[in-house]
N, C-alpha and C positions, 0 to 999 in steps of 0.2 A: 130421318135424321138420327142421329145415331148422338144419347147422352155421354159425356165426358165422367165417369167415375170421380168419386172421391180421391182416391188415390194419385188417379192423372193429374186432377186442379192442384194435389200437394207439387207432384212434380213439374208442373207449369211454373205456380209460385215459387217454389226453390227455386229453380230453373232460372226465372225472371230476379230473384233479390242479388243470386251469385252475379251474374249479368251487370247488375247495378253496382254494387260492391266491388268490381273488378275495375271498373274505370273510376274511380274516386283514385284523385291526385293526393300523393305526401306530400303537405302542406304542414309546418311546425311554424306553431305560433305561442308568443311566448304570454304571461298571466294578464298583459290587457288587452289582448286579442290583435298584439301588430304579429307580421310577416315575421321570423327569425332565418336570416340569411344561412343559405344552404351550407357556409361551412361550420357555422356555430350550432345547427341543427347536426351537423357530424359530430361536434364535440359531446353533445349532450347526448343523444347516441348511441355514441358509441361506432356508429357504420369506418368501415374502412375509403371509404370511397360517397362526396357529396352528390354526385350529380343524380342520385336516386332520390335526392332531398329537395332537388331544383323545382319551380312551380310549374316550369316548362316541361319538364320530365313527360314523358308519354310513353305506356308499353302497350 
């Protein structure tokens, strides 16, 4: 059986956080932790376009 390098377990790890980090939904919540509706999350912002903001969003 063949060890896994130091190296490879970095690349696994990375590998795995990107991974993780790429499906976390934009979610803007406002300083007591409610929901801010996806076009007042544009305002603040700044985005041209809400539906990046929506909780349903999925890419």
């Amino acid at each position: 059986m063949k060890r896994i390098s130091i190296a490879g377990k970095i690349l696994v790890m990375l590998t795995a956080l990107i991974l993780l980090f790429s499906t976390v939904s934009c979610v803007t919540f406002d300083s007591n932790g409610k929901l801010i509706p996806p076009g007042q999350a544009k305002k603040i912002t700044g985005d041209k376009n809400a539906k990046n903001l929506a909780p349903g969003k999925n890419k």
